[in-house]
ZADO-1210 file (C-alpha; in nm, 4 decimals, padded with zeros to 6 digits):
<atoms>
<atom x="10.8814" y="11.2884" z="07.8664" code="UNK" pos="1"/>
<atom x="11.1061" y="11.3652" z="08.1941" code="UNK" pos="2"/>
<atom x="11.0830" y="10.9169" z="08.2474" code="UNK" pos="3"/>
<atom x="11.2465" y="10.9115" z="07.8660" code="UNK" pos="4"/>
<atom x="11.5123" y="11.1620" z="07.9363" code="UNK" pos="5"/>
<atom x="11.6292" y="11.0162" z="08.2757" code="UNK" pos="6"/>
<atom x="11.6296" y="10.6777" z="08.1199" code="UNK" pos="7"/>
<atom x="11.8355" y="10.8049" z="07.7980" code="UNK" pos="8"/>
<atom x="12.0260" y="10.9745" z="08.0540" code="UNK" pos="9"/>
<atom x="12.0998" y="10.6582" z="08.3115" code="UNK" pos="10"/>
<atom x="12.2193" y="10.5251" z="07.9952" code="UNK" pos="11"/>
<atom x="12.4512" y="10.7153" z="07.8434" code="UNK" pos="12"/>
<atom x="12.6143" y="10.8377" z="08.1846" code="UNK" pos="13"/>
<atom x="12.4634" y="10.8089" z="08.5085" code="UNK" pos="14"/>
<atom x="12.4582" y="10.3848" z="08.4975" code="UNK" pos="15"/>
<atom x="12.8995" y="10.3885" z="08.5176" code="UNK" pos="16"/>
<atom x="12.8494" y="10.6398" z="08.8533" code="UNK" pos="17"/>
<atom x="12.9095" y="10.4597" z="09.1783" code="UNK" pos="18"/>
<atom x="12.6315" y="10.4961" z="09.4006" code="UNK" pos="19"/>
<atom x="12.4096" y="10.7529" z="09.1947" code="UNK" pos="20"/>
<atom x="12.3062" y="10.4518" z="08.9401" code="UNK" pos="21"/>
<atom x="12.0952" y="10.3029" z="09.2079" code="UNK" pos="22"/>
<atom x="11.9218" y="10.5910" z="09.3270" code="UNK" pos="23"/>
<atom x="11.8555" y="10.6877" z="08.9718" code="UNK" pos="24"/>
<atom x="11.6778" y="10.3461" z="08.9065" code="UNK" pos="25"/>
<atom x="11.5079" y="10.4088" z="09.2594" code="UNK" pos="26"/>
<atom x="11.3358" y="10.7196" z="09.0863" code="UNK" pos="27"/>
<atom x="11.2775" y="10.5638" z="08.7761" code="UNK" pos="28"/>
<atom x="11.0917" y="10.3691" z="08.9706" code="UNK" pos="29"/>
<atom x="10.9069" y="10.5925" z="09.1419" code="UNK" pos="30"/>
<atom x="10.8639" y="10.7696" z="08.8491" code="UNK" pos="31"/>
<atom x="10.6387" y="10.5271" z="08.7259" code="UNK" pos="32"/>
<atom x="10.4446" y="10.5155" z="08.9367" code="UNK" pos="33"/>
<atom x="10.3658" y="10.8642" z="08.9154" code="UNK" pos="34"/>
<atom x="10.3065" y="10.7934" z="08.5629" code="UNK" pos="35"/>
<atom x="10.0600" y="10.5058" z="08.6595" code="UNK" pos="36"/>
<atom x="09.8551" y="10.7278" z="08.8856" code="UNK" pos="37"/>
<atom x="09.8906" y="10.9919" z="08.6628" code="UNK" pos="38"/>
<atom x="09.7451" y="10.8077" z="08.3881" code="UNK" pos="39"/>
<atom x="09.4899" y="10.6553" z="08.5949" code="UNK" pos="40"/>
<atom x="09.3609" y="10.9600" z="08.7837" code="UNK" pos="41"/>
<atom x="09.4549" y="10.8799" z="09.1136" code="UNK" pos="42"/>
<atom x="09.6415" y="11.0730" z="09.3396" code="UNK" pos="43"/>
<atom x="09.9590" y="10.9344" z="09.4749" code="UNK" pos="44"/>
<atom x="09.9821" y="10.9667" z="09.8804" code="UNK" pos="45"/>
<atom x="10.2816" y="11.0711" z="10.0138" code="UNK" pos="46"/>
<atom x="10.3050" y="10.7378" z="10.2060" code="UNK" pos="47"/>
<atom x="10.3523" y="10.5979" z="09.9673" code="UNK" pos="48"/>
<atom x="10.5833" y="10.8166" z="09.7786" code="UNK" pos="49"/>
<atom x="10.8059" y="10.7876" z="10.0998" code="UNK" pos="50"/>
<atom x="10.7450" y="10.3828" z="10.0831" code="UNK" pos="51"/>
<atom x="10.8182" y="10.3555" z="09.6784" code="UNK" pos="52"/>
<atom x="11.1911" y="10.5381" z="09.7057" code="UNK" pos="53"/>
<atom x="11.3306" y="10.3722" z="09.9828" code="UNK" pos="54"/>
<atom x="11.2024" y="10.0210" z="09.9132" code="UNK" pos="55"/>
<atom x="11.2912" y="10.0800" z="09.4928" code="UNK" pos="56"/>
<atom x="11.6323" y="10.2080" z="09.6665" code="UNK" pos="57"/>
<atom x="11.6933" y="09.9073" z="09.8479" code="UNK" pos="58"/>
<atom x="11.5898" y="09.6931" z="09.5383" code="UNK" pos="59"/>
<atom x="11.8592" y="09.8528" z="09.3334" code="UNK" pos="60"/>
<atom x="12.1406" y="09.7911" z="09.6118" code="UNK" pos="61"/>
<atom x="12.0310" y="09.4232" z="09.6078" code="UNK" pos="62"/>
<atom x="12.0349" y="09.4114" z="09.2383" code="UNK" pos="63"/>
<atom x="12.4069" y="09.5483" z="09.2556" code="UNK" pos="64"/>
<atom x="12.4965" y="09.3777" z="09.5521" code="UNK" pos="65"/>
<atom x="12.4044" y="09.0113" z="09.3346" code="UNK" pos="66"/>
<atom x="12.6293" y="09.1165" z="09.0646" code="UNK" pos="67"/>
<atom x="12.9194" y="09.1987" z="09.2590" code="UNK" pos="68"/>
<atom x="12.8873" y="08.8854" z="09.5217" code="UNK" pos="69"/>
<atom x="12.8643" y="08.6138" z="09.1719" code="UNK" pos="70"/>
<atom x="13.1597" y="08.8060" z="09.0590" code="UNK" pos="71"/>
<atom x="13.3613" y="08.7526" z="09.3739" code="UNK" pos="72"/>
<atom x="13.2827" y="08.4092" z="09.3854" code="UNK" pos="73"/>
<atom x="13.4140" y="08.3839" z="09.0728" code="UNK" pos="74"/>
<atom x="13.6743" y="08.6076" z="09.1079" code="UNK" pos="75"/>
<atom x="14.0627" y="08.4839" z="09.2465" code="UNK" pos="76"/>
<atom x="14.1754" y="08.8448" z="09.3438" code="UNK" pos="77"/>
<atom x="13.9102" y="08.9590" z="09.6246" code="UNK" pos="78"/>
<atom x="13.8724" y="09.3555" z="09.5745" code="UNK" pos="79"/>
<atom x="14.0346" y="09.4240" z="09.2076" code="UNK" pos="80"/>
<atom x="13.7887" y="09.3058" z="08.9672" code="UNK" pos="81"/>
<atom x="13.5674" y="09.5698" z="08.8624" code="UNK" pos="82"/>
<atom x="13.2141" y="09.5191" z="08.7340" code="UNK" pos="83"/>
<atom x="13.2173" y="09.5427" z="08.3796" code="UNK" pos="84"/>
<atom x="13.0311" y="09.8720" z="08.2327" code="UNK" pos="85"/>
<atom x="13.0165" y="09.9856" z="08.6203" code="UNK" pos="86"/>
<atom x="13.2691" y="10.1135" z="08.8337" code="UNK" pos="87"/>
<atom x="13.1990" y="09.8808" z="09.1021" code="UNK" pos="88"/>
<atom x="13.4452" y="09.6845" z="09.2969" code="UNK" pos="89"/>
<atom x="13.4818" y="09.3742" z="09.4865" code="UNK" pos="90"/>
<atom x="13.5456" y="09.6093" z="09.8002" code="UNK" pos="91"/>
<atom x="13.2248" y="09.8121" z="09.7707" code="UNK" pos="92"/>
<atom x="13.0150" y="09.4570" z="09.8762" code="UNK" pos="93"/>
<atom x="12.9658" y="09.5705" z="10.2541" code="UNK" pos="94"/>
<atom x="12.8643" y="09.9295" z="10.1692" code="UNK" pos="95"/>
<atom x="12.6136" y="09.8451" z="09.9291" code="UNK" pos="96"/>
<atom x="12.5254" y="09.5837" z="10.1638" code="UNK" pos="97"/>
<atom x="12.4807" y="09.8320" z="10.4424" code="UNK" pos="98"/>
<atom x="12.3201" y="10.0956" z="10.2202" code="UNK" pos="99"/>
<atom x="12.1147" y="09.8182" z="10.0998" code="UNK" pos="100"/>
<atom x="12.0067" y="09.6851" z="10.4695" code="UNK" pos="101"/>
<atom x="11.9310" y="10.0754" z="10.5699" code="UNK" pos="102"/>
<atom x="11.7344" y="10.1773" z="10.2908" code="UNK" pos="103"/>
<atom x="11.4900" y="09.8438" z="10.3035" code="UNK" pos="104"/>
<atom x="11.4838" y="09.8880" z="10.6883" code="UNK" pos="105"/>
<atom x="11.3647" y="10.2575" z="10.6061" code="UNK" pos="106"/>
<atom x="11.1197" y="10.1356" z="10.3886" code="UNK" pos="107"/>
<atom x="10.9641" y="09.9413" z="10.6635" code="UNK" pos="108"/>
<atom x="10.9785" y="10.2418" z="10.9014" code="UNK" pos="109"/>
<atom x="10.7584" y="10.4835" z="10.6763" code="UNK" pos="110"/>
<atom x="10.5417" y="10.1667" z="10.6523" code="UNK" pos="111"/>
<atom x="10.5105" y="10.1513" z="10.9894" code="UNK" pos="112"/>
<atom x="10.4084" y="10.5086" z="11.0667" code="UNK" pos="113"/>
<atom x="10.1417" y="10.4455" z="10.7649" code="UNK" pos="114"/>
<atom x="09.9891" y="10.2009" z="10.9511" code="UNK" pos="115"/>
<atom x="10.0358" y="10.3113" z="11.3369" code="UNK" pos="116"/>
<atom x="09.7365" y="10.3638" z="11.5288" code="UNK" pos="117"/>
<atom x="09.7854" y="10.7078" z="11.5855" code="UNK" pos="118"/>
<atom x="09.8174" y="10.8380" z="11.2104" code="UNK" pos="119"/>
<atom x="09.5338" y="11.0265" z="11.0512" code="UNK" pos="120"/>
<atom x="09.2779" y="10.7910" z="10.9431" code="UNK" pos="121"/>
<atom x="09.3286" y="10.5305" z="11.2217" code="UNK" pos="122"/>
<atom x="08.9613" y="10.4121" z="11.2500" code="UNK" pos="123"/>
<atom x="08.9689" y="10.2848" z="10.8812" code="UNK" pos="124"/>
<atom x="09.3245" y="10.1358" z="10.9204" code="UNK" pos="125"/>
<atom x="09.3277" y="10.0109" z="11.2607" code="UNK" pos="126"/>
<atom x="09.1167" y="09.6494" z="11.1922" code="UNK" pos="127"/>
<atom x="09.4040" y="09.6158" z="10.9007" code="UNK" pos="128"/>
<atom x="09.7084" y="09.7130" z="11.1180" code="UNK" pos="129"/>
<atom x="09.7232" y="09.3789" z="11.2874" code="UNK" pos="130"/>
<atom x="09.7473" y="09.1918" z="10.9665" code="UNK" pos="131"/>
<atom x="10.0023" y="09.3960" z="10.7928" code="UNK" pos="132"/>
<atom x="10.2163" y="09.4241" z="11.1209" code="UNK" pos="133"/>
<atom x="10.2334" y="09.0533" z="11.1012" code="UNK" pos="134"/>
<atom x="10.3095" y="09.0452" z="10.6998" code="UNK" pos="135"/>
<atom x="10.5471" y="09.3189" z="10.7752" code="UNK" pos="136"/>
<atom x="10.7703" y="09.1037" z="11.0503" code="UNK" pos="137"/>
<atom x="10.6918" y="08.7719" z="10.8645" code="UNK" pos="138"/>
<atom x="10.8764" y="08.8719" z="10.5478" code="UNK" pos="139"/>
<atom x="11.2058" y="08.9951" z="10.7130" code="UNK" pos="140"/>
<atom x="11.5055" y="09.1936" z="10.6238" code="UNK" pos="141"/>
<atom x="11.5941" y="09.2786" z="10.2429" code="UNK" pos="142"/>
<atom x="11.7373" y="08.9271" z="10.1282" code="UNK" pos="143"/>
<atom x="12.1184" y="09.0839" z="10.1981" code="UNK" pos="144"/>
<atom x="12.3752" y="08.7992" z="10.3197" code="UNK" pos="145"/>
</atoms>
C-alpha cells in the first residue's frame, strides 16, 4: 500500500521536483526491498538498509545525470534547455554529478564498515573481507564522467 501511494505520488508531483525525484526513486527502491524481505520473512539488516539508499541514491543521480549529458550534446545553447517533464537544466550536470559521486562513494563507506574486521560478527566475515575488499576497489567509482 505505502509503495503504491509513493509511486502514484512520484507521478503526479514529486517526478517535476529538482533533486527530491531522485531520492524518492532511492526509497522506492528501498522500499522494495522491504517488501521483498517482508514477503519472504527475512529481516532486513540495517547494513544493508544504510547500503540500499545511498547506492539506489547514486543510481538515480546517474540515471539523471545520462539524460541531461545526451541532451547537452545535443543541445546548441549549453545551460537553457530544460529536460522535458523535469525541471532539470543543462547547468545542474556538475551537481548531480557531485551528488551522484558522494552518494555512490557513501555507499561504499557503509560497505566498508560492514565488512571491517572490527564489526560485530568479524569471525564469520573476516575469511570473506579480503575478497569483497578486492571486488569493492576493482569495480571503481559510480560510472560519472
Amino acid at each position: 500500500m505505502l509503495y503504491a501511494i509513493s509511486t502514484t505520488v512520484y507521478s503526479l508531483r514529486l517526478k517535476r521536483m529538482v533533486l527530491v525525484d531522485v531520492m524518492m526513486l532511492a526509497c522506492l527502491y528501498t522500499i522494495r526491498i522491504l517488501a521483498g524481505s517482508a514477503a519472504a520473512g527475512v529481516k532486513v539488516s540495517p547494513w544493508l538498509a544504510a547500503f540500499s539508499i545511498f547506492f539506489f541514491l547514486s543510481l538515480a543521480f546517474v540515471k539523471r545525470f545520462s539524460e541531461i549529458e545526451s541532451m547537452s550534446l545535443r543541445s546548441e545553447a549549453p545551460g537553457a534547455l530544460a529536460v522535458k517533464g523535469r525541471n532539470y537544466r543543462i547547468s545542474d550536470l556538475e551537481q548531480l554529478r557531485s551528488f551522484g559521486t558522494a552518494s555512490g562513494y557513501a555507499s561504499v563507506v557503509v560497505f566498508a564498515l560492514y565488512i571491517a574486521p572490527w564489526s560485530r560478527r568479524a569471525s564469520i566475515r573476516t575469511t570473506r573481507a579480503c575478497g569483497c575488499w578486492f571486488r569493492c576497489f576493482c569495480s571503481g567509482s559510480a560510472g560519472y564522467g
